[in-house]
C-alpha positions as CSV (number, residue, x, y, z in Angstrom):
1,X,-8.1,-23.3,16.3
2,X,-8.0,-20.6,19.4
3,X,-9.9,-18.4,20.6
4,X,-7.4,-15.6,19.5
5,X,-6.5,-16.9,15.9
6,X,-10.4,-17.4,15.3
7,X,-11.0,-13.6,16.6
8,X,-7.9,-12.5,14.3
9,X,-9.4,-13.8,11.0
10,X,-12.9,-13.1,11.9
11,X,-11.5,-9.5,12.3
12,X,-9.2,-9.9,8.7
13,X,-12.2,-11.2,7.1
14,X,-14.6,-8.3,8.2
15,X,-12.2,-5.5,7.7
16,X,-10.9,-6.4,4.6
17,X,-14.8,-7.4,3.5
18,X,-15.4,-3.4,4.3
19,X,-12.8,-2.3,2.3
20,X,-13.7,-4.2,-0.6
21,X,-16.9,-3.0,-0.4
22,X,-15.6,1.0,0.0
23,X,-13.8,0.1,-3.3
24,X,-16.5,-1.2,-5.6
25,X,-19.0,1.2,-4.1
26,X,-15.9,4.0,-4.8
27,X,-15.8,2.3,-8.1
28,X,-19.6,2.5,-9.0
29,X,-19.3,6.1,-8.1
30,X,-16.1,7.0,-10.6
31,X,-18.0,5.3,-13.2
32,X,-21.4,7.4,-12.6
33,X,-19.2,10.0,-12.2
34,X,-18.0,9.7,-15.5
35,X,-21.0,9.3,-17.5
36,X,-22.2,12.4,-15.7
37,X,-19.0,14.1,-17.3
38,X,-19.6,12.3,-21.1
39,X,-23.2,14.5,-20.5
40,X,-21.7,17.4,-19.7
41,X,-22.3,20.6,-22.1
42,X,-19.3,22.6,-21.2
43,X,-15.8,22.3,-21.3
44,X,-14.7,23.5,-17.9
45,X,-17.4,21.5,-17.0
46,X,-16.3,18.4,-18.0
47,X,-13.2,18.4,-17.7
48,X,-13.7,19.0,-13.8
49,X,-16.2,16.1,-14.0
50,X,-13.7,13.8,-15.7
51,X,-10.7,14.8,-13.0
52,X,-13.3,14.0,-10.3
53,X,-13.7,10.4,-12.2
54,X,-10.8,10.0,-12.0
55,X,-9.9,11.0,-8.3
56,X,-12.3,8.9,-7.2
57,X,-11.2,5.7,-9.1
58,X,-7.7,6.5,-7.6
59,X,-9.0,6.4,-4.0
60,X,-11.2,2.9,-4.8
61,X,-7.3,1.8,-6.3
62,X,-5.9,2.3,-2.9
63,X,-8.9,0.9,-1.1
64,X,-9.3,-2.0,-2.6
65,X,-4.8,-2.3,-2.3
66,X,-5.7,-2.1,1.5
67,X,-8.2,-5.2,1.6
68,X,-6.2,-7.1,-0.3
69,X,-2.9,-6.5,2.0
70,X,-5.6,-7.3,5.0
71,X,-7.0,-10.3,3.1
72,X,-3.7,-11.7,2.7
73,X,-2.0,-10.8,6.4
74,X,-5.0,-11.5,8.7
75,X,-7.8,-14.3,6.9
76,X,-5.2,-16.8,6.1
77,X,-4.8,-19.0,8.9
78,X,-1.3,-19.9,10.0
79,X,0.1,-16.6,8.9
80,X,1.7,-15.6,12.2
81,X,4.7,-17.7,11.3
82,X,5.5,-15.5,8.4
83,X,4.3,-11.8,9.6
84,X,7.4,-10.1,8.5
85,X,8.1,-10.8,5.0
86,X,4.2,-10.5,4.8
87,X,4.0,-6.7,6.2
88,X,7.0,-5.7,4.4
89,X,5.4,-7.1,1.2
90,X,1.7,-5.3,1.9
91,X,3.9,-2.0,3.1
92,X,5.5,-1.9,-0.3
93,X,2.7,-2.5,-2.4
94,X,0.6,-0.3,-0.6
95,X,2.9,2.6,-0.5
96,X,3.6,2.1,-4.2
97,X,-0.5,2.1,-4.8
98,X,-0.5,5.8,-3.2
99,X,2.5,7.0,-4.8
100,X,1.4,6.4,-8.1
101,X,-2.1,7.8,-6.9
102,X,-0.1,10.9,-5.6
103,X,1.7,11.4,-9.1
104,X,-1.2,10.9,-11.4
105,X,-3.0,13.0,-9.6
106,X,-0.4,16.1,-9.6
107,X,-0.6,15.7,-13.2
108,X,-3.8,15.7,-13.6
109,X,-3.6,19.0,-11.6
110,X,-1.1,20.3,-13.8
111,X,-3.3,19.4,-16.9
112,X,-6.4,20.9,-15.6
113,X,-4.7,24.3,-14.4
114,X,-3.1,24.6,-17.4
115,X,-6.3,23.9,-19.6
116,X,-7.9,26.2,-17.3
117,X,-5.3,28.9,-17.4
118,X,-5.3,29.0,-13.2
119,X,-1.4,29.0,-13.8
120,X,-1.3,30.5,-10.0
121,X,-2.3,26.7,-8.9
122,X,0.7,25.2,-10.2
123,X,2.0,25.1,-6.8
124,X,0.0,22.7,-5.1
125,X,0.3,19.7,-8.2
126,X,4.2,20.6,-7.5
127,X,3.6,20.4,-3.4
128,X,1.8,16.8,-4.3
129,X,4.8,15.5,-6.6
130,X,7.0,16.4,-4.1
131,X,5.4,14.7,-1.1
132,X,5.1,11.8,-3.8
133,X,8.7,11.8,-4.3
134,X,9.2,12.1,-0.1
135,X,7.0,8.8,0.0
136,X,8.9,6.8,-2.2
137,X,11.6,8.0,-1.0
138,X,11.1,6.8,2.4
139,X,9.5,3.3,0.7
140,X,13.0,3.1,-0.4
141,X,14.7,3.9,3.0
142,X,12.1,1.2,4.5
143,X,12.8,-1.3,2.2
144,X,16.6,-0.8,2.4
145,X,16.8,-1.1,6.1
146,X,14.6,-4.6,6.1
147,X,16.0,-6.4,3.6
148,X,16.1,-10.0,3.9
149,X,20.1,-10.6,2.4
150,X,21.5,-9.0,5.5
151,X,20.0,-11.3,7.6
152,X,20.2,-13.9,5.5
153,X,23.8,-13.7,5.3
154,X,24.1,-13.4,8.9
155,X,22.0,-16.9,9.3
156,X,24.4,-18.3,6.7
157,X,27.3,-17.3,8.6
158,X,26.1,-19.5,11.5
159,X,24.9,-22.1,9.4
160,X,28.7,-22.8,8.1
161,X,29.7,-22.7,11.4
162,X,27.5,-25.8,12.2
163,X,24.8,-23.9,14.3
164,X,21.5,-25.9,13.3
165,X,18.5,-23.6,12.5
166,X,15.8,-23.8,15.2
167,X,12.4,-24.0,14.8
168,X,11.3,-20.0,15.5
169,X,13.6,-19.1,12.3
170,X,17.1,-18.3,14.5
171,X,20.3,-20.0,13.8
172,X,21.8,-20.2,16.8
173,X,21.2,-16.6,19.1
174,X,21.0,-14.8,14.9
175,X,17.9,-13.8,14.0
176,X,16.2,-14.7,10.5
177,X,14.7,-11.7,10.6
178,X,15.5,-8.3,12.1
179,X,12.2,-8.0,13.9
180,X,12.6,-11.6,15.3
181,X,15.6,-10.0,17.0
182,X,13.2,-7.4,18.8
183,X,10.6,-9.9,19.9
184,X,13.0,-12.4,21.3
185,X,14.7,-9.6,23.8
């Protein structure tokens, strides 16, 4: 193993060792959080104290979505081959962690300002649904413009035509991958 690949999973390892650690310490905090609210005398009170439960267990959701991604990508040796697919995969599920975050938590908005009466607040659940919808939105966009069939077909292409596949993933001067094409220029 070199001195780089060593340094890159120490590095995976401690990073995504941290953010587990953010997330069950986040996690221990939603749950005190909680029982805090269950105590709670008054109604305003606790259902301010449950909301914050909850925000918090959203934000140890995404943490803990983060060290996984970084668990996967960076402590597994021999990854580098496969860095593509891999970021595209931890992109995806990582934006979809914080987009259902973003939506539960505008509706949680809206339930608490309507509960409330603070009808004057609506905006801001609606400004957070909307840059919800923007995210995935843009997920989407992301996800359309590195999809594997379009290289794929190209690779296909050249493999009919009797180009053998080499060894980097490129059939030919085709990339597998559209990122391939980038790093080869």
């Amino acid at each position: 193993m070199s001195y780089a690949s060593y340094a890159k999973k120490l590095m995976g390892k401690s990073l995504a060792a941290l953010f587990f650690i953010v997330s069950v310490s986040l996690t221990l905090l939603a749950g005190m959080e909680f029982i805090m609210a269950v105590g709670s005398v008054h109604d305003k009170e606790l259902i301010n104290n449950i909301i914050k439960a909850i925000n918090t267990a959203f934000i140890a959701l995404a943490t803990f979505e983060l060290g996984v991604g970084i668990d996967k990508e960076y402590g597994v040796p021999g990854n580098s081959d496969h860095i593509y697919p891999a970021m595209r995969r931890m992109v995806a599920r990582f934006v979809s962690v914080t987009c259902i975050a973003l939506v539960l938590e505008a509706l949680i908005l809206v339930i608490k300002y309507s509960q409330l009466e603070m009808a004057g607040n609506l905006p801001y659940p609606v400004a957070v649904m909307i840059g919800a919808s923007a995210l995935l939105i843009s997920l989407g966009v992301f996800m359309h413009f590195t999809r594997l069939d379009a290289s794929v077909a190209s690779v296909a292409e050249t493999a009919v035509a009797g180009e053998p596949e080499d060894d980097d993933g490129f059939a030919g001067d085709r990339p597998l991958f559209p990122a391939q094409a980038l790093a080869k220029n």
